[in-house]
mmCIF file of the N, C-alpha and C atoms, coordinates in Angstrom:
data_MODEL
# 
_entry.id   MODEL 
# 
loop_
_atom_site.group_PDB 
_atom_site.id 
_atom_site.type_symbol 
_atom_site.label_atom_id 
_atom_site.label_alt_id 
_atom_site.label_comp_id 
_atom_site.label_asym_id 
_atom_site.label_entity_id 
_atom_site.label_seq_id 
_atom_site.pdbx_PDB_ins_code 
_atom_site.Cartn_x 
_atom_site.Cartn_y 
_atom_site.Cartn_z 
_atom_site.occupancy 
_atom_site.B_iso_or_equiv 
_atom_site.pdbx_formal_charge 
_atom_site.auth_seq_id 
_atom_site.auth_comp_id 
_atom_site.auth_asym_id 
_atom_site.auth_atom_id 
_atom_site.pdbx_PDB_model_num 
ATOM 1   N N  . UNK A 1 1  ? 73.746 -0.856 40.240 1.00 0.00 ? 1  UNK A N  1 
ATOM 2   C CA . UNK A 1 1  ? 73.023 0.167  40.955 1.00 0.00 ? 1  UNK A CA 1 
ATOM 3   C C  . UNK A 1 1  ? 71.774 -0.477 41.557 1.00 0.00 ? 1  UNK A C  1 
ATOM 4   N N  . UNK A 1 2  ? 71.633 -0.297 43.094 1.00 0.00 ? 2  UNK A N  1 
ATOM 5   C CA . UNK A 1 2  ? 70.436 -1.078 43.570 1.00 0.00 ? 2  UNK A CA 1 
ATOM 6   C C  . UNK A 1 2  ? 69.545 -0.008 43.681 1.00 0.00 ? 2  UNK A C  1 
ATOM 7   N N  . UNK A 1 3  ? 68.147 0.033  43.233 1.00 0.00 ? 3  UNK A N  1 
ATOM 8   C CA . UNK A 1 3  ? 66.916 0.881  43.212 1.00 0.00 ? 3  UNK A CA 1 
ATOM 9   C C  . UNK A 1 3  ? 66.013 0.189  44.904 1.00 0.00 ? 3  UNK A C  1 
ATOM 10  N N  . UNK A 1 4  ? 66.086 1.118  45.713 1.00 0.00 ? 4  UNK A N  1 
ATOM 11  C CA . UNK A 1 4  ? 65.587 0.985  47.001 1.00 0.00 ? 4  UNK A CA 1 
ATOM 12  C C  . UNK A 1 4  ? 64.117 1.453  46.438 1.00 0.00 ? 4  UNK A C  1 
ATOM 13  N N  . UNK A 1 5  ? 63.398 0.533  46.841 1.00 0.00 ? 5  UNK A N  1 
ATOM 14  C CA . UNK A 1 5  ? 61.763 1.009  46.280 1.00 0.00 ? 5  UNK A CA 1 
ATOM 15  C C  . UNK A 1 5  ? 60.848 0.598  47.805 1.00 0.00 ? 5  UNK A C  1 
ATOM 16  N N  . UNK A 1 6  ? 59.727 1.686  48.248 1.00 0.00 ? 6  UNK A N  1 
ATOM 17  C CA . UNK A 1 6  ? 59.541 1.676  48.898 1.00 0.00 ? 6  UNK A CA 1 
ATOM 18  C C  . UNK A 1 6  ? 58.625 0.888  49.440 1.00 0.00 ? 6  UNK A C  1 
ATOM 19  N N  . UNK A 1 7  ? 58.523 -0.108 50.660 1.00 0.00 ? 7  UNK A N  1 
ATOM 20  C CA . UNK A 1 7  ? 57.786 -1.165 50.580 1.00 0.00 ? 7  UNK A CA 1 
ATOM 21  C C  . UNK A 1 7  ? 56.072 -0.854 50.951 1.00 0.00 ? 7  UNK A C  1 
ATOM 22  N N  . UNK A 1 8  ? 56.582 0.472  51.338 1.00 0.00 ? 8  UNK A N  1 
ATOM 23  C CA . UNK A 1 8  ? 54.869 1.462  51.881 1.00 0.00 ? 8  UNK A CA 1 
ATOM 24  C C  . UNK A 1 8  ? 54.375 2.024  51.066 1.00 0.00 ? 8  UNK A C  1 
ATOM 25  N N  . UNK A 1 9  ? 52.863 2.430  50.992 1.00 0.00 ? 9  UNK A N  1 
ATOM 26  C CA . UNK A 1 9  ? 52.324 3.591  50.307 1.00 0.00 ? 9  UNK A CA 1 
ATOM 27  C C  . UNK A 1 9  ? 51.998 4.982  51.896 1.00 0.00 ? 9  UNK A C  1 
ATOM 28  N N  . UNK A 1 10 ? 52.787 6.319  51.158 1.00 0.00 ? 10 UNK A N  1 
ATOM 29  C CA . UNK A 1 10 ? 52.327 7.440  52.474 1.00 0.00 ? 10 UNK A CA 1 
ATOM 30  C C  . UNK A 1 10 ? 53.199 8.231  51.790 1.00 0.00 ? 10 UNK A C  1 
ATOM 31  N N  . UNK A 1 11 ? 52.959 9.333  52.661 1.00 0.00 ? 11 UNK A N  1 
ATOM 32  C CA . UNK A 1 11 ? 53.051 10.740 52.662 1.00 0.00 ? 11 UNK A CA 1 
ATOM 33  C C  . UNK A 1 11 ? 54.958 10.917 53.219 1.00 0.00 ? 11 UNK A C  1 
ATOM 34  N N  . UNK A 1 12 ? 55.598 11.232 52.719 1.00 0.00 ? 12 UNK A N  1 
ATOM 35  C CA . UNK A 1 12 ? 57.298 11.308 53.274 1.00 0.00 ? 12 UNK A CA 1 
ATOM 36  C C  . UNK A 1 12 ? 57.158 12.579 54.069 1.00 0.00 ? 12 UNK A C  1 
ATOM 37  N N  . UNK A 1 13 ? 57.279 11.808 55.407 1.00 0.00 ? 13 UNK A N  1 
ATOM 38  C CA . UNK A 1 13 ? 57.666 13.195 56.507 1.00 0.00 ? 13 UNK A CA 1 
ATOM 39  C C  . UNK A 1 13 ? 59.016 13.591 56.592 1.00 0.00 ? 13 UNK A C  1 
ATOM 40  N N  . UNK A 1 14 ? 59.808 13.076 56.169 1.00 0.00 ? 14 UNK A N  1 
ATOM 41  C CA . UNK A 1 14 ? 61.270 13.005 56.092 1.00 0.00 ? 14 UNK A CA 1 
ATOM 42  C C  . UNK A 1 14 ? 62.422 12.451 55.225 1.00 0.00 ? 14 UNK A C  1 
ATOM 43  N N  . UNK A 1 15 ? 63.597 12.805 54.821 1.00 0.00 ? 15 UNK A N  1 
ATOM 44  C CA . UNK A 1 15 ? 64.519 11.848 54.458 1.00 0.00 ? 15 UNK A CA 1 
ATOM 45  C C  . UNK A 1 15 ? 65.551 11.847 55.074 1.00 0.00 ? 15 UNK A C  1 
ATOM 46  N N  . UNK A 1 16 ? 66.061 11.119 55.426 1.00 0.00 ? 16 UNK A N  1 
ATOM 47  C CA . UNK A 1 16 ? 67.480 11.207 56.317 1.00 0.00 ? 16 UNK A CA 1 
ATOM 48  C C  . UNK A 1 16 ? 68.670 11.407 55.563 1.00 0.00 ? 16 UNK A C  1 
ATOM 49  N N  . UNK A 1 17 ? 68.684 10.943 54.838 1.00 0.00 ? 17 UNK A N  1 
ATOM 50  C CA . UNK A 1 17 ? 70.255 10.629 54.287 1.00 0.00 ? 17 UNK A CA 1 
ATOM 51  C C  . UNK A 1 17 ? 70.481 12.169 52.757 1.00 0.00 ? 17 UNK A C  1 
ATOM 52  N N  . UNK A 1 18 ? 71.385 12.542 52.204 1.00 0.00 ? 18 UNK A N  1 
ATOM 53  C CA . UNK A 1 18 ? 71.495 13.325 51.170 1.00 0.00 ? 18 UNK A CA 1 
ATOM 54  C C  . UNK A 1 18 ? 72.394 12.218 49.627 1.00 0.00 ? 18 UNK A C  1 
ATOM 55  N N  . UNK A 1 19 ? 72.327 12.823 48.766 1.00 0.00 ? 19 UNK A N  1 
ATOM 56  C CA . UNK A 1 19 ? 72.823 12.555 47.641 1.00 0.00 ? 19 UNK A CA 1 
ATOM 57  C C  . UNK A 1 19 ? 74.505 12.602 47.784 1.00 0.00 ? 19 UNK A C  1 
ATOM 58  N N  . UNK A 1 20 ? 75.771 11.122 47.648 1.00 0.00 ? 20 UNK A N  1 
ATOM 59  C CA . UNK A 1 20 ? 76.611 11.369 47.669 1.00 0.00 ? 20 UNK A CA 1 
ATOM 60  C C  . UNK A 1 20 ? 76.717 10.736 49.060 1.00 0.00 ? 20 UNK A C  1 
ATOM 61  N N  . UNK A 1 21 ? 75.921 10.489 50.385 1.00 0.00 ? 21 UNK A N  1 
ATOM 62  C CA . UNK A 1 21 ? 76.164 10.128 51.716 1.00 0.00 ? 21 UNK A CA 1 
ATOM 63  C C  . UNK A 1 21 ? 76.193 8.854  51.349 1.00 0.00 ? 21 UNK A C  1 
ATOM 64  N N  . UNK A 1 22 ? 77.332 8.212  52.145 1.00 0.00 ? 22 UNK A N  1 
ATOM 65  C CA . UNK A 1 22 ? 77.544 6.423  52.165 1.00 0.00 ? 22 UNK A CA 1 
ATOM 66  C C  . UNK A 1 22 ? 76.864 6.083  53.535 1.00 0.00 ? 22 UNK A C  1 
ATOM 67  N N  . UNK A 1 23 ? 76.355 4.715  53.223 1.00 0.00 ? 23 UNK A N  1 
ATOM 68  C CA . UNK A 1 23 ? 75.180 4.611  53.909 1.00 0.00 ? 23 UNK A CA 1 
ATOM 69  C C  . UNK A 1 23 ? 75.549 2.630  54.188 1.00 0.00 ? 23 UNK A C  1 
ATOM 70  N N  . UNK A 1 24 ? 75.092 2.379  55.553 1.00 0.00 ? 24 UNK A N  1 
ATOM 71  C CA . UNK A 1 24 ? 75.327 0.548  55.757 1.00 0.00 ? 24 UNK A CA 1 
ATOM 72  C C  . UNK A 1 24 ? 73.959 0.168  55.374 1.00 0.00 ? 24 UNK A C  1 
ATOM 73  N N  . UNK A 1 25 ? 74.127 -1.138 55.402 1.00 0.00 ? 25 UNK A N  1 
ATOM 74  C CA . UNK A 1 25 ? 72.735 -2.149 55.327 1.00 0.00 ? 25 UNK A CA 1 
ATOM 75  C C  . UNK A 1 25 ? 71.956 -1.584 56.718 1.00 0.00 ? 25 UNK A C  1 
ATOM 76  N N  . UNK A 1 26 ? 70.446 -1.266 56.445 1.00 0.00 ? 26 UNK A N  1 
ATOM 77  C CA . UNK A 1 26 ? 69.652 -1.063 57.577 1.00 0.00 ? 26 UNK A CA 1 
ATOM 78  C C  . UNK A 1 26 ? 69.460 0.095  57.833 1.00 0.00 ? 26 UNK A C  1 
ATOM 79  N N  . UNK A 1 27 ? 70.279 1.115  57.214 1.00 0.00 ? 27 UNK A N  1 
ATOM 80  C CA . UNK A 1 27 ? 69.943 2.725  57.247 1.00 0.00 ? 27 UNK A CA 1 
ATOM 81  C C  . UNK A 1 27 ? 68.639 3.183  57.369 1.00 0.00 ? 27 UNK A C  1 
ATOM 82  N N  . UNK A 1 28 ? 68.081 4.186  57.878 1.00 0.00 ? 28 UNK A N  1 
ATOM 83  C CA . UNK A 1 28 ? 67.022 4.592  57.504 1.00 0.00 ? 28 UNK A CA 1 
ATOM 84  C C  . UNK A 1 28 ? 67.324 5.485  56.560 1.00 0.00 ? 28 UNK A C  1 
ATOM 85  N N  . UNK A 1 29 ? 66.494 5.515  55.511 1.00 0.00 ? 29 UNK A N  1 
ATOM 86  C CA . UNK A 1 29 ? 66.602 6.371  54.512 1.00 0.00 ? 29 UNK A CA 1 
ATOM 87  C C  . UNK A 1 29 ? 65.482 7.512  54.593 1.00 0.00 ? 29 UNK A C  1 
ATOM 88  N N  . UNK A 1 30 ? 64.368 7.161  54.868 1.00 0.00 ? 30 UNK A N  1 
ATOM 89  C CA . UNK A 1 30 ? 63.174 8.054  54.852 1.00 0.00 ? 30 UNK A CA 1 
ATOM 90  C C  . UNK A 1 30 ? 61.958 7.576  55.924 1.00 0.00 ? 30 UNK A C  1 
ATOM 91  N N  . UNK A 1 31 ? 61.242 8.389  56.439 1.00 0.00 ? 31 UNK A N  1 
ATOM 92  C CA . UNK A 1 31 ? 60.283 8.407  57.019 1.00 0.00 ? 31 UNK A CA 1 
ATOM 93  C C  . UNK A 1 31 ? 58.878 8.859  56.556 1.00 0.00 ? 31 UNK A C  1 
ATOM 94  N N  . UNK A 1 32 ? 57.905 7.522  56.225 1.00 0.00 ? 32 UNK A N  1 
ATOM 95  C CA . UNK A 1 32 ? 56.766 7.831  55.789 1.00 0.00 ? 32 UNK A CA 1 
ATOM 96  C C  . UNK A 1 32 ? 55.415 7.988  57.140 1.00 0.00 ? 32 UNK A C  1 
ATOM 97  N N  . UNK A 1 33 ? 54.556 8.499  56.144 1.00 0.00 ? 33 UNK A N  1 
ATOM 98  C CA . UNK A 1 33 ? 53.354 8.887  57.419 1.00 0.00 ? 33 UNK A CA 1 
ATOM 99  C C  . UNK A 1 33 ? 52.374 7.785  56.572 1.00 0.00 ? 33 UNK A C  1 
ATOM 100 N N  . UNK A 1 34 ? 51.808 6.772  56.918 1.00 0.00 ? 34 UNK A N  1 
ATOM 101 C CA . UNK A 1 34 ? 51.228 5.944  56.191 1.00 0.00 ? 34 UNK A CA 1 
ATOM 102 C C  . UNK A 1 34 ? 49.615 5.529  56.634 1.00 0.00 ? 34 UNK A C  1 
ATOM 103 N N  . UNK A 1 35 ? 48.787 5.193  55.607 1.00 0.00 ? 35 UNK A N  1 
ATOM 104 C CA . UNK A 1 35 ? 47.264 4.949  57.002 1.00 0.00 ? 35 UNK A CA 1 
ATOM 105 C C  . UNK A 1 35 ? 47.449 4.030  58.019 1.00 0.00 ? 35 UNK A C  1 
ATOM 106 N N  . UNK A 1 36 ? 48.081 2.988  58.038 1.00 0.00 ? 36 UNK A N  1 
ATOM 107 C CA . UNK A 1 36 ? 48.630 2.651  59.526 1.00 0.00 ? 36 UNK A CA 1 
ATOM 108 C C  . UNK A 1 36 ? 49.662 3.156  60.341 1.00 0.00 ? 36 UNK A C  1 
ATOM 109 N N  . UNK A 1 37 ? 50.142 4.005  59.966 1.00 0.00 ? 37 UNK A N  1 
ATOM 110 C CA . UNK A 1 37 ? 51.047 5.106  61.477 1.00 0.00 ? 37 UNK A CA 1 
ATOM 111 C C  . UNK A 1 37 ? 52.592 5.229  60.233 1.00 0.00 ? 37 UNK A C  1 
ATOM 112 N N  . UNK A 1 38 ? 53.535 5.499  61.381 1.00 0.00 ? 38 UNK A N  1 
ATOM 113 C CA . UNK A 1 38 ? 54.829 5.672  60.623 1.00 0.00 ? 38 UNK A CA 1 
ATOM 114 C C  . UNK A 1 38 ? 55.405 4.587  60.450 1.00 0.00 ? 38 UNK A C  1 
ATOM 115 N N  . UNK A 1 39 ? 56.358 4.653  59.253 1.00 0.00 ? 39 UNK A N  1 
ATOM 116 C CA . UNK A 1 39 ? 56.977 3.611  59.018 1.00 0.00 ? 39 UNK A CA 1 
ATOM 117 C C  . UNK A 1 39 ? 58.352 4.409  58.132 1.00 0.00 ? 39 UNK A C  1 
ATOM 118 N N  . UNK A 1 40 ? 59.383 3.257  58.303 1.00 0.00 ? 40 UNK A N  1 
ATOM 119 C CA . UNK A 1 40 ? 60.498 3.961  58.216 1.00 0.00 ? 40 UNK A CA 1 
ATOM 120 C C  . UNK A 1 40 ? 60.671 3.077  56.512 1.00 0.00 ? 40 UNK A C  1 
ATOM 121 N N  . UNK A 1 41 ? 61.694 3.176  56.166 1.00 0.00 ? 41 UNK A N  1 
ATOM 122 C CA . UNK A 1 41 ? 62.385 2.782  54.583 1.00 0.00 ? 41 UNK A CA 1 
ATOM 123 C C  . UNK A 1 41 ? 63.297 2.932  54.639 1.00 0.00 ? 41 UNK A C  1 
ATOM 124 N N  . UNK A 1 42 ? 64.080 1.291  54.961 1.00 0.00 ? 42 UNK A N  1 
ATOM 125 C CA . UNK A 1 42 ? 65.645 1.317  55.545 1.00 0.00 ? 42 UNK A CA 1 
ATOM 126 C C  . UNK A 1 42 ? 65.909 0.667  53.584 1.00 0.00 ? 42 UNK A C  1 
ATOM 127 N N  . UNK A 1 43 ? 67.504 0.712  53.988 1.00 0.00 ? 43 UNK A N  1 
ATOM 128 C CA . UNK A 1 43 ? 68.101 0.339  52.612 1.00 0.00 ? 43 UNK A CA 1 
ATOM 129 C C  . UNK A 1 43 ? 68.685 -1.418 53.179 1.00 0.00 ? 43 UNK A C  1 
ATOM 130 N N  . UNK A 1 44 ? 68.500 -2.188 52.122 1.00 0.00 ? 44 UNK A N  1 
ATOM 131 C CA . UNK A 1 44 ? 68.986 -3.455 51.940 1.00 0.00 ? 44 UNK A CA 1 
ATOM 132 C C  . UNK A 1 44 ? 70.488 -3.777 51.815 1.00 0.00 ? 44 UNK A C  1 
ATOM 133 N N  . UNK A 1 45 ? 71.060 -2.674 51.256 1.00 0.00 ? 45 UNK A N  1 
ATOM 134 C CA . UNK A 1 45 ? 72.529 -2.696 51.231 1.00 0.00 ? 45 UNK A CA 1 
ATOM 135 C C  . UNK A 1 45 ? 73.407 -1.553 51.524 1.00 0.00 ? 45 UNK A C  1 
ATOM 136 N N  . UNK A 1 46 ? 74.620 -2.125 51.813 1.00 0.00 ? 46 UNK A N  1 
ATOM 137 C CA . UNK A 1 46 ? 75.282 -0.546 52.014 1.00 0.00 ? 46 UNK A CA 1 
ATOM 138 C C  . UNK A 1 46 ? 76.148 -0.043 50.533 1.00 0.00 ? 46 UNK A C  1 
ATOM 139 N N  . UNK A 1 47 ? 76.579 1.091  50.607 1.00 0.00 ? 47 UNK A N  1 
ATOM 140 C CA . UNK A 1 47 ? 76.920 1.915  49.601 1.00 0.00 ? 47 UNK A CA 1 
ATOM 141 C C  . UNK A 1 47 ? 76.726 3.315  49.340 1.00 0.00 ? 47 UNK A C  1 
ATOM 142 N N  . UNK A 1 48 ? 76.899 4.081  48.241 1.00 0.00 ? 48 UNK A N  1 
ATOM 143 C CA . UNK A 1 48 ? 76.321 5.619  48.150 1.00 0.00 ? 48 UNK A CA 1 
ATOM 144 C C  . UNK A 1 48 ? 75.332 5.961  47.693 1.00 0.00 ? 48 UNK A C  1 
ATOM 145 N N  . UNK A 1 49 ? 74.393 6.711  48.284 1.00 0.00 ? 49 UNK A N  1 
ATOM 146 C CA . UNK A 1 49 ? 73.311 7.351  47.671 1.00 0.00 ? 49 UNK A CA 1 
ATOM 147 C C  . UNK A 1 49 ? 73.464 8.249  46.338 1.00 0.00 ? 49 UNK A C  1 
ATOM 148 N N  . UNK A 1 50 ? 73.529 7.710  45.077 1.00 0.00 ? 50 UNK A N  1 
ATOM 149 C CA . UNK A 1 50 ? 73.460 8.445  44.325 1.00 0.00 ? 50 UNK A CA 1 
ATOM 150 C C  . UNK A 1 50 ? 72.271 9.429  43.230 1.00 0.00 ? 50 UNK A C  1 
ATOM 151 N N  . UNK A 1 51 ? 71.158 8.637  43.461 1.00 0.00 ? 51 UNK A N  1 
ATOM 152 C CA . UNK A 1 51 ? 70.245 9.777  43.255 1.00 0.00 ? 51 UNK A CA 1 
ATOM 153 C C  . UNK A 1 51 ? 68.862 9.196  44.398 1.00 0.00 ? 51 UNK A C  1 
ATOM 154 N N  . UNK A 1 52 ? 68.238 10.483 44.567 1.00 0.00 ? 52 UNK A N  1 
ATOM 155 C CA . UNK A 1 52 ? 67.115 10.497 45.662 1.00 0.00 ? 52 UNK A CA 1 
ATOM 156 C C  . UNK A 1 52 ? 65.975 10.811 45.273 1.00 0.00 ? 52 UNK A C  1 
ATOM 157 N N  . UNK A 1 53 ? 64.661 10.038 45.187 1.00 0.00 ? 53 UNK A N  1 
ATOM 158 C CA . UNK A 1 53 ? 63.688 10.485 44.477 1.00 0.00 ? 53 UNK A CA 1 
ATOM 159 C C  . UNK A 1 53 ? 62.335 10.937 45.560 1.00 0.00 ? 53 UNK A C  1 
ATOM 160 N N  . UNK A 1 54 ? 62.832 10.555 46.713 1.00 0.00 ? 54 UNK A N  1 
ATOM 161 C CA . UNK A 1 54 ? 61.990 11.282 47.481 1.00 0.00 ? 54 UNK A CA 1 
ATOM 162 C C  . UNK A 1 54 ? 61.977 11.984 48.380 1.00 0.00 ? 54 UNK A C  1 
ATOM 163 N N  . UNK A 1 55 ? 61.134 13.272 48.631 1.00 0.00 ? 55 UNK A N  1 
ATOM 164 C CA . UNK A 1 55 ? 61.513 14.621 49.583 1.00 0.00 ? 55 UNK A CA 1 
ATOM 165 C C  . UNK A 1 55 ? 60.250 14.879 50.213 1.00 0.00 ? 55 UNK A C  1 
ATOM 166 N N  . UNK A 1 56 ? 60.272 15.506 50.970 1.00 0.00 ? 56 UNK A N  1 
ATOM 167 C CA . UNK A 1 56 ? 59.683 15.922 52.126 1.00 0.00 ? 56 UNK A CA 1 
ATOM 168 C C  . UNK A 1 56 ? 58.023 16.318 52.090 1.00 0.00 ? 56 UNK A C  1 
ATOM 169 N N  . UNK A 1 57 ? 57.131 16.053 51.811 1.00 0.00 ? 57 UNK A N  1 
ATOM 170 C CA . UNK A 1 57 ? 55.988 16.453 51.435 1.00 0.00 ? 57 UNK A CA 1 
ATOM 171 C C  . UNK A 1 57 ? 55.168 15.736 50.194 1.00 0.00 ? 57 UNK A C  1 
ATOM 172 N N  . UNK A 1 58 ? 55.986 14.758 50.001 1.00 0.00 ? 58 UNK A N  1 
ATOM 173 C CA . UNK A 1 58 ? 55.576 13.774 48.358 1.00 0.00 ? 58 UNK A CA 1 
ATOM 174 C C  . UNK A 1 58 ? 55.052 12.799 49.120 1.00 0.00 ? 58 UNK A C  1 
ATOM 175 N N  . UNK A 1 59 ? 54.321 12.317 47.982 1.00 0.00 ? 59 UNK A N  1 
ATOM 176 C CA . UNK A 1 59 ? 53.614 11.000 48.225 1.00 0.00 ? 59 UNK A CA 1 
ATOM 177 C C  . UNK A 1 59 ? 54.443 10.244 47.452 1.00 0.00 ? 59 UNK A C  1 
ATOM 178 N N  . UNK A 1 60 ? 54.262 8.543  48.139 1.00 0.00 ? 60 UNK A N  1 
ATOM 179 C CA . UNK A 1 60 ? 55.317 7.944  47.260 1.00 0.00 ? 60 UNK A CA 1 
ATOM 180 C C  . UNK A 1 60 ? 53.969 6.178  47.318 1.00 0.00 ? 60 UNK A C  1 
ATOM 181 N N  . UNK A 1 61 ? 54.436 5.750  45.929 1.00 0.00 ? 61 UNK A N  1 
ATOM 182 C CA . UNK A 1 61 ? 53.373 4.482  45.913 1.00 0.00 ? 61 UNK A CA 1 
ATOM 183 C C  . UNK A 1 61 ? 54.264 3.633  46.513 1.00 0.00 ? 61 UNK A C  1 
ATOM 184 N N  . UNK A 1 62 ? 53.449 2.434  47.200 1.00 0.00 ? 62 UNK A N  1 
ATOM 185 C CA . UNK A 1 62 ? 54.809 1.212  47.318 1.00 0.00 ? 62 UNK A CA 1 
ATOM 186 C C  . UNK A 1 62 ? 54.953 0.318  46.044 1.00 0.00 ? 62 UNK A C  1 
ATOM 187 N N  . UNK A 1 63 ? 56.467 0.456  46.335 1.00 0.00 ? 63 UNK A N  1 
ATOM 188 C CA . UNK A 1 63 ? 57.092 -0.448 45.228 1.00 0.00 ? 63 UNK A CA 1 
ATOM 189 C C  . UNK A 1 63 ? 57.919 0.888  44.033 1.00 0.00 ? 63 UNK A C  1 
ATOM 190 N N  . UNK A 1 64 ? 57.113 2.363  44.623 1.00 0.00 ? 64 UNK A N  1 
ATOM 191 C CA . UNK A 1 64 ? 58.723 3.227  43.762 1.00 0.00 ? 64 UNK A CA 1 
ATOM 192 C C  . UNK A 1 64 ? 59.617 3.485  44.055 1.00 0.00 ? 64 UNK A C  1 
ATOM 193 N N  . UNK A 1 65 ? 60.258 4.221  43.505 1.00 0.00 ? 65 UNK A N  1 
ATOM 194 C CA . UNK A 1 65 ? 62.161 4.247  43.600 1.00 0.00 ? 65 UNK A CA 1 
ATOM 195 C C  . UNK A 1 65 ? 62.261 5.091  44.869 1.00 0.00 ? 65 UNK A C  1 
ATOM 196 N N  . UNK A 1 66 ? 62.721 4.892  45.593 1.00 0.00 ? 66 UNK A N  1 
ATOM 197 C CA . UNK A 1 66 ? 62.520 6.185  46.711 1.00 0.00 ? 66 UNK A CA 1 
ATOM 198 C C  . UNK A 1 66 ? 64.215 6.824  46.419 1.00 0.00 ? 66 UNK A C  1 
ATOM 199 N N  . UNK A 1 67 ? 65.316 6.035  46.633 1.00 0.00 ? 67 UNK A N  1 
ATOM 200 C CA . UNK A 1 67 ? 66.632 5.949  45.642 1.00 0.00 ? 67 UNK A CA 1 
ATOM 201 C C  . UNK A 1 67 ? 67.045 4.913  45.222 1.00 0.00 ? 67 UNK A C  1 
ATOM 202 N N  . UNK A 1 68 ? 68.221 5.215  44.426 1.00 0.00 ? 68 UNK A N  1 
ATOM 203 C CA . UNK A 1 68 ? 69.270 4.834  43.417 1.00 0.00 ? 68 UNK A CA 1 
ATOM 204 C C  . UNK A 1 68 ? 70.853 4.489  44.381 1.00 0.00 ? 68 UNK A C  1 
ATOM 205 N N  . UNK A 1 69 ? 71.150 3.500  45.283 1.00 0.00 ? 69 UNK A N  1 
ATOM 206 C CA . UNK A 1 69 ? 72.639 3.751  45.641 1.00 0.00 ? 69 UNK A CA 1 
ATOM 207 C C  . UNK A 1 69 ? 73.543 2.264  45.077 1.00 0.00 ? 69 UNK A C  1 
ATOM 208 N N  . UNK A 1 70 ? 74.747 2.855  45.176 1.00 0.00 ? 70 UNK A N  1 
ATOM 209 C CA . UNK A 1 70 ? 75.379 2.614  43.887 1.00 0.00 ? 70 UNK A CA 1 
ATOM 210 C C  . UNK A 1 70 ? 76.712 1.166  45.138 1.00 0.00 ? 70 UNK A C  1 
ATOM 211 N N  . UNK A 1 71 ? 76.067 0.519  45.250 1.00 0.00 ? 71 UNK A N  1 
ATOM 212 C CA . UNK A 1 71 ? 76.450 -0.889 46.043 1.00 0.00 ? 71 UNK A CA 1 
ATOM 213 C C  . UNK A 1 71 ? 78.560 -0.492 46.314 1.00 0.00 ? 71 UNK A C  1 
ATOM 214 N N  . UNK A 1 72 ? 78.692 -0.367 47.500 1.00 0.00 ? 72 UNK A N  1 
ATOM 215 C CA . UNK A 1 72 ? 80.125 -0.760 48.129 1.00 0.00 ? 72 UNK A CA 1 
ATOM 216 C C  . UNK A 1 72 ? 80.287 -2.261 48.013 1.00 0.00 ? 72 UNK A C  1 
# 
């Protein structure tokens, strides 16, 4: 199971993807609002999203789990 951790600290304006969606290398997974502007949080590998730890209005530190997907 690869833990996608987020390389930003900000505010999640978005997530793209849901729990269960198969996903390639380079996805965007989420969209942060960060003190230098937006920045996206693509995934390193492809496979399924099996759990999602971040939603729409959270703050997230860099370097936490943003998800859990489970390597194709």
């Amino acid at each position: 199971m690869y833990e996608l951790r987020s390389p930003f600290e900000g505010m999640v304006v978005r997530v793209d993807v849901d729990e269960g969606q198969m996903v390639a290398e380079e996805d965007e997974i989420a969209l942060l609002d960060t003190e230098a502007g937006r920045a996206v949080v693509r995934t390193d590998v492809p496979g399924i999203v099996r759990e999602l730890y971040a939603e729409a209005g959270r703050f997230v530190a860099r370097g936490s789990v943003v998800a859990l997907i489970d390597e194709a």
